[in-house]
PDB file with one MODEL, atoms N, CA, C and O in Angstrom:
MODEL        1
ATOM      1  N   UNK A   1      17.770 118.785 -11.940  1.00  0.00           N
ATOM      2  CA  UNK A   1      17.474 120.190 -11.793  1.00  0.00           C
ATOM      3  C   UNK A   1      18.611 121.055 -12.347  1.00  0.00           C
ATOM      4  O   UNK A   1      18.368 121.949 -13.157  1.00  0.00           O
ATOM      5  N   UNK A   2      19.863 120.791 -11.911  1.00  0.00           N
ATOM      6  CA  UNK A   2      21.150 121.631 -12.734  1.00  0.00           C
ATOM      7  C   UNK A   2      21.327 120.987 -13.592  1.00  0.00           C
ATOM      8  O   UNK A   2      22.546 121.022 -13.764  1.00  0.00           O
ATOM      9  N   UNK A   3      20.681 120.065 -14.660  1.00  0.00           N
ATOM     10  CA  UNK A   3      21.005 120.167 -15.810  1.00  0.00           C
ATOM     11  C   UNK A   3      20.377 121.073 -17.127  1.00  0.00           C
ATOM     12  O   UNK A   3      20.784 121.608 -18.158  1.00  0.00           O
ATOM     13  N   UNK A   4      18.785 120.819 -16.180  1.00  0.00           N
ATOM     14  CA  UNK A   4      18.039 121.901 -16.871  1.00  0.00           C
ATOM     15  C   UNK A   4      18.150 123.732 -16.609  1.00  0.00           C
ATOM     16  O   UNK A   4      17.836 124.727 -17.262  1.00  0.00           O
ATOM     17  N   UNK A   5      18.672 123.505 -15.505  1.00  0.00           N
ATOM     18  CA  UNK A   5      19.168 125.436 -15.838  1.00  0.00           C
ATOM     19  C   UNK A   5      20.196 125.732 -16.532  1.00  0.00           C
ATOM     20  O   UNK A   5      20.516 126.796 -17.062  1.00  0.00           O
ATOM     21  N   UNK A   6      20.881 124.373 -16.491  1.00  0.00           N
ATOM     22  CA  UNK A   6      22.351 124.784 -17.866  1.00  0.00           C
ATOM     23  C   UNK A   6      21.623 124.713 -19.131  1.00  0.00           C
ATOM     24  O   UNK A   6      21.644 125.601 -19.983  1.00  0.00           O
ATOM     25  N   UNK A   7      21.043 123.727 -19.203  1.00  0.00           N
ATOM     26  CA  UNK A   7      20.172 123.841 -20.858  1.00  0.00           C
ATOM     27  C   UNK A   7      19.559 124.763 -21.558  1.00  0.00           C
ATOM     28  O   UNK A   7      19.469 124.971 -22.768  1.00  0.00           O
ATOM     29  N   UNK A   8      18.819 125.713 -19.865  1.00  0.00           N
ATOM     30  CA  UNK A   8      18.370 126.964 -20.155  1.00  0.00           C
ATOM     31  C   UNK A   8      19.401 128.013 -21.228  1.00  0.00           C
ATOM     32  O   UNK A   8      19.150 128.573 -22.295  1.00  0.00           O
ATOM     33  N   UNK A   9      20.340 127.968 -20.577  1.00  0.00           N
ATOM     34  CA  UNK A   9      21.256 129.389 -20.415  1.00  0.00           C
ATOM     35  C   UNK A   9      21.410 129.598 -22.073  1.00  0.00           C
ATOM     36  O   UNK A   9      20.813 128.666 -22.612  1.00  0.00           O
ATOM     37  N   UNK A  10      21.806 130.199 -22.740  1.00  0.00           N
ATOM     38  CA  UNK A  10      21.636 130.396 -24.475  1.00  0.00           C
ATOM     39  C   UNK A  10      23.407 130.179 -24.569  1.00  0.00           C
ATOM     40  O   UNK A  10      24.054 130.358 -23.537  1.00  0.00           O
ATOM     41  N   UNK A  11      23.915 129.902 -25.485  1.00  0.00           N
ATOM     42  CA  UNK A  11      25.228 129.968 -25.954  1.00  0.00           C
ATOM     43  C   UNK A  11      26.368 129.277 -24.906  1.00  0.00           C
ATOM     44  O   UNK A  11      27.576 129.451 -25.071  1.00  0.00           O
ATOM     45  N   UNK A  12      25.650 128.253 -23.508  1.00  0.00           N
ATOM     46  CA  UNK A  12      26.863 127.736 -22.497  1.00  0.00           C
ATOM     47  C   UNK A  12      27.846 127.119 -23.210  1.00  0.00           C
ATOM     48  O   UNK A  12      29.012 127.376 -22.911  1.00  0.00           O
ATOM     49  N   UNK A  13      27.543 126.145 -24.336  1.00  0.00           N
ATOM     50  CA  UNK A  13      28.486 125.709 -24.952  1.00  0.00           C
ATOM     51  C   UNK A  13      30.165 126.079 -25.376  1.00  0.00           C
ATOM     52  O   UNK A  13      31.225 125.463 -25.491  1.00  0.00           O
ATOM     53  N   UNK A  14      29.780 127.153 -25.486  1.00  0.00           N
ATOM     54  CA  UNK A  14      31.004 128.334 -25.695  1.00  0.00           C
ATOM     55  C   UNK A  14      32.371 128.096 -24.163  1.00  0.00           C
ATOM     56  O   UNK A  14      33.514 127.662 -24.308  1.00  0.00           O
ATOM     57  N   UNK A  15      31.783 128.502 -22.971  1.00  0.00           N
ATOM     58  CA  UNK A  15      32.243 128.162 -21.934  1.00  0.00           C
ATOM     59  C   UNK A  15      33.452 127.092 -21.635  1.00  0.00           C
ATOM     60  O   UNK A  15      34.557 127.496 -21.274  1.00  0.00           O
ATOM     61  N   UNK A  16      33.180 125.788 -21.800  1.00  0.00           N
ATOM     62  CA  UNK A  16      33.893 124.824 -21.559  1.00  0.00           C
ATOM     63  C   UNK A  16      35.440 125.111 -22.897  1.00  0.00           C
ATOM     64  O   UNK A  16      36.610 124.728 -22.916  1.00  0.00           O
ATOM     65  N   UNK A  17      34.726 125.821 -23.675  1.00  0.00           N
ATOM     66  CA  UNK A  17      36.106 125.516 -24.841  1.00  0.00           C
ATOM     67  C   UNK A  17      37.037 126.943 -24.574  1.00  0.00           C
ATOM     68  O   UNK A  17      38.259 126.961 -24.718  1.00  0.00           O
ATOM     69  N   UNK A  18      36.460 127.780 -24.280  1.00  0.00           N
ATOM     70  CA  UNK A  18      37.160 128.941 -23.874  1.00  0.00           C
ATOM     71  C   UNK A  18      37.834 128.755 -22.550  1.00  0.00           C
ATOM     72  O   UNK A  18      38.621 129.627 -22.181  1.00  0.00           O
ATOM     73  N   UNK A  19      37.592 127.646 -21.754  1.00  0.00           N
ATOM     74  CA  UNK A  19      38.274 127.258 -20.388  1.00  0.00           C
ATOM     75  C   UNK A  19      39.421 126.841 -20.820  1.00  0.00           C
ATOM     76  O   UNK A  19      40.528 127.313 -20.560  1.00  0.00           O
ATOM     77  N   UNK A  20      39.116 125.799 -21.600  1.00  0.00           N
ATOM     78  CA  UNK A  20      39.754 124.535 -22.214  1.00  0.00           C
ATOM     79  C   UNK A  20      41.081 125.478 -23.183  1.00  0.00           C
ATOM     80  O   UNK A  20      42.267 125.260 -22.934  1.00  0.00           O
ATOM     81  N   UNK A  21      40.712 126.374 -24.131  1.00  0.00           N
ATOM     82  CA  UNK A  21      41.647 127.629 -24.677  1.00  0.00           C
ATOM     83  C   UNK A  21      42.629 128.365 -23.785  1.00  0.00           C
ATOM     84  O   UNK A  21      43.734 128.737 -24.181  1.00  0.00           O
ATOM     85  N   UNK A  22      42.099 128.579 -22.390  1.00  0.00           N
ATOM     86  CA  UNK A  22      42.947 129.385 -21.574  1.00  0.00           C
ATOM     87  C   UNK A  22      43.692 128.362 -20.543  1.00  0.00           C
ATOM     88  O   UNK A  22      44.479 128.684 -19.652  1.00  0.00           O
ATOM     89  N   UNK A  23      43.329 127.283 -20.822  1.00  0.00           N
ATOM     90  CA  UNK A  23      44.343 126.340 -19.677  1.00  0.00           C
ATOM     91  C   UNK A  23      45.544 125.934 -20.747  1.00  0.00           C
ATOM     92  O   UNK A  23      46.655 125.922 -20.218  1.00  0.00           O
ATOM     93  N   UNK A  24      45.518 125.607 -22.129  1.00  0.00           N
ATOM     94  CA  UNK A  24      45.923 125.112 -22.675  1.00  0.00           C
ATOM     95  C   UNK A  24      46.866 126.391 -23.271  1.00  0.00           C
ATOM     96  O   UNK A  24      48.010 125.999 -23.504  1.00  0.00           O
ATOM     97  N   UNK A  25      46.720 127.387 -23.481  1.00  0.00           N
ATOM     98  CA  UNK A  25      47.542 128.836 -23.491  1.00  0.00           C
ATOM     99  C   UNK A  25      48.530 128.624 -22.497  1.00  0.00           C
ATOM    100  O   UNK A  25      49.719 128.348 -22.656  1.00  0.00           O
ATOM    101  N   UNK A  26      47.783 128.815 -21.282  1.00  0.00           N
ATOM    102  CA  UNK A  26      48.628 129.030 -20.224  1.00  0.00           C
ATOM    103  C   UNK A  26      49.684 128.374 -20.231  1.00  0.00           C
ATOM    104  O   UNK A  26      50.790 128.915 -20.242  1.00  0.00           O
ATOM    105  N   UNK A  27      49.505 127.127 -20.226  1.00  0.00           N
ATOM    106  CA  UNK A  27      50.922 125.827 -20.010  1.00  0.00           C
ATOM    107  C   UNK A  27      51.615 125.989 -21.263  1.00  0.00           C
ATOM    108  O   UNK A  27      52.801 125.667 -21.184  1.00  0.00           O
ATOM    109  N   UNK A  28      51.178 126.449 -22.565  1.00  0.00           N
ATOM    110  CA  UNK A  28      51.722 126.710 -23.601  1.00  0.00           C
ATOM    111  C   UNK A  28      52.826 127.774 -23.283  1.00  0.00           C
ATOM    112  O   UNK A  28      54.014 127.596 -23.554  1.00  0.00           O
ATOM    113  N   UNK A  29      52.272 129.017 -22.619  1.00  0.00           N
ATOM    114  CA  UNK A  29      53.299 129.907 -22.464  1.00  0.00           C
ATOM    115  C   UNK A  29      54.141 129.639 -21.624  1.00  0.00           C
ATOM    116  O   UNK A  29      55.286 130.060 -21.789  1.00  0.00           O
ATOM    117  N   UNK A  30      53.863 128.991 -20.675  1.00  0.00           N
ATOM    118  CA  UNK A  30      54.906 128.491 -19.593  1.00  0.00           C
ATOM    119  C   UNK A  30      56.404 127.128 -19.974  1.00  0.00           C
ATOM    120  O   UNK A  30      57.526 126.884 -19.528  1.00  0.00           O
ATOM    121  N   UNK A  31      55.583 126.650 -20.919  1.00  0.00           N
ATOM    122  CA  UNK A  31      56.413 125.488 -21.584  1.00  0.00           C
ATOM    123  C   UNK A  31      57.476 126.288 -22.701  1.00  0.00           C
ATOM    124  O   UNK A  31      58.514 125.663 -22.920  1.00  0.00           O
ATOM    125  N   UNK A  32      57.305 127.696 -23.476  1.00  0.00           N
ATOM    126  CA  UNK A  32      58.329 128.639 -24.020  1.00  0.00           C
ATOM    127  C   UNK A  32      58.959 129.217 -22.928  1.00  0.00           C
ATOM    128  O   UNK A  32      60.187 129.309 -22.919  1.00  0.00           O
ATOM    129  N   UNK A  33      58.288 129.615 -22.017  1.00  0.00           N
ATOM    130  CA  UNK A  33      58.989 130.716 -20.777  1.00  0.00           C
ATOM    131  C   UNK A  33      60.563 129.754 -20.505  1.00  0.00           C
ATOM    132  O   UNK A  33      61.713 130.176 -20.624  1.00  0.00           O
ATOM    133  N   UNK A  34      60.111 128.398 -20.121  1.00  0.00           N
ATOM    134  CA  UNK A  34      61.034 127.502 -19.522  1.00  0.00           C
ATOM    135  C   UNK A  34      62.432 126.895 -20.555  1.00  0.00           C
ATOM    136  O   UNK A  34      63.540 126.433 -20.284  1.00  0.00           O
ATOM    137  N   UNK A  35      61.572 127.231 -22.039  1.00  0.00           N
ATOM    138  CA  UNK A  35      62.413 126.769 -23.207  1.00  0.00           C
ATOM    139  C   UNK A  35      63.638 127.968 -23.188  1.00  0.00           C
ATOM    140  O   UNK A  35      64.834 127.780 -22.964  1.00  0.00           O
ATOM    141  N   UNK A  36      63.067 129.040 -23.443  1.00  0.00           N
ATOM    142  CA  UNK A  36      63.654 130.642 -23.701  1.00  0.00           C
ATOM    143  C   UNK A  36      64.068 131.336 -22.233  1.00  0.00           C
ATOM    144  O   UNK A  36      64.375 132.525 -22.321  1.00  0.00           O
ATOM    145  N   UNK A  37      64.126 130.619 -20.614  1.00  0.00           N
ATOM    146  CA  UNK A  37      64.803 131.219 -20.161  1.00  0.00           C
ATOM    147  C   UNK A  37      66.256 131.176 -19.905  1.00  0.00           C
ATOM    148  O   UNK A  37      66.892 130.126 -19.992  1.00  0.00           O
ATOM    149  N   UNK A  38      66.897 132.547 -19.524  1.00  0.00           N
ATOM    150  CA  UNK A  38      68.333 132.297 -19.199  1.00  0.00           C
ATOM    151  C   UNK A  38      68.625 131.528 -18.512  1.00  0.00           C
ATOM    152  O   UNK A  38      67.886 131.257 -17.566  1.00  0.00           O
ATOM    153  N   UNK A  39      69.755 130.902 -18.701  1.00  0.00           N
ATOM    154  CA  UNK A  39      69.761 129.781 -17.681  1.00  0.00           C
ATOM    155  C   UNK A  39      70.785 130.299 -16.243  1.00  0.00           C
ATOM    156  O   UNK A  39      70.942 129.527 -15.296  1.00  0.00           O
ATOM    157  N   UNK A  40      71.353 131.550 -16.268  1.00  0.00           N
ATOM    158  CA  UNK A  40      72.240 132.230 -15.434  1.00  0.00           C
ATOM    159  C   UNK A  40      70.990 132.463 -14.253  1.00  0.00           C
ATOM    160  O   UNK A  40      70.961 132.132 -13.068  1.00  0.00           O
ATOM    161  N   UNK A  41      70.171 133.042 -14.945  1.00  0.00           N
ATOM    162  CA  UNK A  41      68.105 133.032 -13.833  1.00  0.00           C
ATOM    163  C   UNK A  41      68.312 131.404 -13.592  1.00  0.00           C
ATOM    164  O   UNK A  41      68.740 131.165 -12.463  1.00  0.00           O
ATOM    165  N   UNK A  42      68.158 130.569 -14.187  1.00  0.00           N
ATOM    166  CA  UNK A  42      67.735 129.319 -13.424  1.00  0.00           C
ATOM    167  C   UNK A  42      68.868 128.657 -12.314  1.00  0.00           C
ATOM    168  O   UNK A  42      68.561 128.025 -11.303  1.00  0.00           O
ATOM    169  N   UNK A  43      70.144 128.947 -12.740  1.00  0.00           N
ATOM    170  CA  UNK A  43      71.117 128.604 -11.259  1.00  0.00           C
ATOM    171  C   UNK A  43      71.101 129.609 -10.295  1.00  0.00           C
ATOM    172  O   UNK A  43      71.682 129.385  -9.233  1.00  0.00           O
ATOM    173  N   UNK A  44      70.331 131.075 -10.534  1.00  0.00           N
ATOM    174  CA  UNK A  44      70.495 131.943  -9.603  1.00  0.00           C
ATOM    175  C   UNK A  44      69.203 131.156  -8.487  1.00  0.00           C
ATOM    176  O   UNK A  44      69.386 130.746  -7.341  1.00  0.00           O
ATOM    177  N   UNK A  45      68.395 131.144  -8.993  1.00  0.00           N
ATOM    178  CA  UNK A  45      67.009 130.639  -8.712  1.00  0.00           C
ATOM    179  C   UNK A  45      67.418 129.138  -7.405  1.00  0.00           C
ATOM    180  O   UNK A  45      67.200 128.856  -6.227  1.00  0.00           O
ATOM    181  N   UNK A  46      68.014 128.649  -8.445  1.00  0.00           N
ATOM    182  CA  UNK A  46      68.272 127.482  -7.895  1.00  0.00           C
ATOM    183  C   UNK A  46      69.074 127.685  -6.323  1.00  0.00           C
ATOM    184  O   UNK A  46      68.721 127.164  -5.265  1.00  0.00           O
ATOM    185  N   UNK A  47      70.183 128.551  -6.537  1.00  0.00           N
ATOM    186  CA  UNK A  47      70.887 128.377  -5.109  1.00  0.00           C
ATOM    187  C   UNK A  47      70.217 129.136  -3.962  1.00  0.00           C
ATOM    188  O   UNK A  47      70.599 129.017  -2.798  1.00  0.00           O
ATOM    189  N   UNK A  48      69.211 129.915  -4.334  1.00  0.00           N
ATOM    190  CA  UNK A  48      68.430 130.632  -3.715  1.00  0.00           C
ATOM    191  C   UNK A  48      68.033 130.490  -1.896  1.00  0.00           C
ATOM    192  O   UNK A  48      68.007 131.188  -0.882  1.00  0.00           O
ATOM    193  N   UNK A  49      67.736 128.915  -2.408  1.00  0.00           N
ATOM    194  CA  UNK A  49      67.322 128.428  -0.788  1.00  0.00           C
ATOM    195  C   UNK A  49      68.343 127.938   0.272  1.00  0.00           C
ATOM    196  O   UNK A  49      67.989 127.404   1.323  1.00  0.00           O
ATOM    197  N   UNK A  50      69.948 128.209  -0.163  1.00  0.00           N
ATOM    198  CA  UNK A  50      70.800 127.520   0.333  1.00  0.00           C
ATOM    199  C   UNK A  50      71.653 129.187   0.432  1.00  0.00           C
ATOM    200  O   UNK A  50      72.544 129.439   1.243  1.00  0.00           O
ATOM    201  N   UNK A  51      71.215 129.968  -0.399  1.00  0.00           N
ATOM    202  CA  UNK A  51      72.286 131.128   0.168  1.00  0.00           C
ATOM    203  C   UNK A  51      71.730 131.846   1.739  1.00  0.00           C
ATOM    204  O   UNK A  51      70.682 131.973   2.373  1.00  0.00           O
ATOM    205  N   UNK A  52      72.909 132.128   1.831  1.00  0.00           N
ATOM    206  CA  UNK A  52      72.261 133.639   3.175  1.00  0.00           C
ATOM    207  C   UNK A  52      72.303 134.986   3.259  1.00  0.00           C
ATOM    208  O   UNK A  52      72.787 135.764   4.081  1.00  0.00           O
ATOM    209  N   UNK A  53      71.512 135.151   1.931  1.00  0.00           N
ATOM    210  CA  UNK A  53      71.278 136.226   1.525  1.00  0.00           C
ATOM    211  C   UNK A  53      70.660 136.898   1.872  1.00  0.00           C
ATOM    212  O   UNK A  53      70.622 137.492   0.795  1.00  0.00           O
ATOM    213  N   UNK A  54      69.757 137.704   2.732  1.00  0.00           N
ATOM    214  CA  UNK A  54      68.540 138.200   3.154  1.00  0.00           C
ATOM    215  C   UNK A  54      67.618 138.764   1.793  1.00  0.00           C
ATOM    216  O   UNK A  54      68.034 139.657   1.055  1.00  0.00           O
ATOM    217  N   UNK A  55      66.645 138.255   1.658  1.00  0.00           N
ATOM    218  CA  UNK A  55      65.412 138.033   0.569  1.00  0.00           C
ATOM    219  C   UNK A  55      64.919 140.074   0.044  1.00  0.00           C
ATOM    220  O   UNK A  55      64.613 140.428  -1.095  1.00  0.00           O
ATOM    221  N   UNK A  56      65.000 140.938   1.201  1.00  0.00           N
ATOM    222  CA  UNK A  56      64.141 141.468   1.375  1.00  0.00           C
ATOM    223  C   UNK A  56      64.832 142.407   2.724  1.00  0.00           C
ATOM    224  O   UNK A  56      64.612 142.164   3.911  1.00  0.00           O
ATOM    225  N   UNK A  57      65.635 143.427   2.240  1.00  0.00           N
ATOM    226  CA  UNK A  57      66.092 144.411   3.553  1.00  0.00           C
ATOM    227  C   UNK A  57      65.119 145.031   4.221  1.00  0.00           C
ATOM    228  O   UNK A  57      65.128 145.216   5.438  1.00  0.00           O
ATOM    229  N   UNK A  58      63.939 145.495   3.184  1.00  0.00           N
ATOM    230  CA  UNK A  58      63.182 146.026   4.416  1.00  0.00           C
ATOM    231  C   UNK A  58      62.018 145.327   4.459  1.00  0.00           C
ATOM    232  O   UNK A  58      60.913 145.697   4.064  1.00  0.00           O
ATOM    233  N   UNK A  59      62.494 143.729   5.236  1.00  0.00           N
ATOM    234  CA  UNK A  59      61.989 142.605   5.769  1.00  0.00           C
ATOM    235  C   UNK A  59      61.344 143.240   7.037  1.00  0.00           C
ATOM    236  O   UNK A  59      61.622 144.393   7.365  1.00  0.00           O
ATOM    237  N   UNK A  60      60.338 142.341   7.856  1.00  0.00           N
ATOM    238  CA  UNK A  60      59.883 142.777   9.313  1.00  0.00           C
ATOM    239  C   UNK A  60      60.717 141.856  10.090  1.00  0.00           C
ATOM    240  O   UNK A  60      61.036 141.961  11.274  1.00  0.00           O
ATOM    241  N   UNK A  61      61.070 140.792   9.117  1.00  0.00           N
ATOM    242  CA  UNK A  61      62.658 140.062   9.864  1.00  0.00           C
ATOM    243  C   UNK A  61      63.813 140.746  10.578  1.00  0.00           C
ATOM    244  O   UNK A  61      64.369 140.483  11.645  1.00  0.00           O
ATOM    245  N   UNK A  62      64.080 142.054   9.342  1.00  0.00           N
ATOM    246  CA  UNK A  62      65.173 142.487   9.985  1.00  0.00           C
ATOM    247  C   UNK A  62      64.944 143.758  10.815  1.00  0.00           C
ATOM    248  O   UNK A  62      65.914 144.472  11.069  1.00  0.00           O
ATOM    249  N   UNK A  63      64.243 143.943  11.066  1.00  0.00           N
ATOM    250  CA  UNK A  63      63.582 145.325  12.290  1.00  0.00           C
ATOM    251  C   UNK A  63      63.968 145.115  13.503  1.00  0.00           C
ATOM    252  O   UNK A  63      63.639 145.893  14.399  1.00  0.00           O
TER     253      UNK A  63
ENDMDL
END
């Protein structure tokens, strides 16, 4: 039964490759983001979870 309402539909074909285009973009841009970032951002990043910095002053933490 859902194969024949996909068969119906005019032009589905299109669909799967335009998915397939935007997943494959995506990780594309993310794989330059990671090439081309500063790396002063990636040790800031990094000590992040070990500083005691407060994230966010006007936290509901600190109220």
């Amino acid at each position: 039964m859902h194969k024949e309402i996909l068969r119906s539909i005019e032009n589905i074909e299109i669909y799967p490759i335009i998915s397939l285009l935007i997943f494959v973009l995506f990780f594309l841009g993310m794989f330059i983001w990671v090439i081309k970032v500063d790396k002063g951002y990636v040790d800031h990043m990094r000590g992040m979870p070990f500083s005691d910095e407060p994230k966010n002053k006007r936290s509901h933490e600190n109220e």
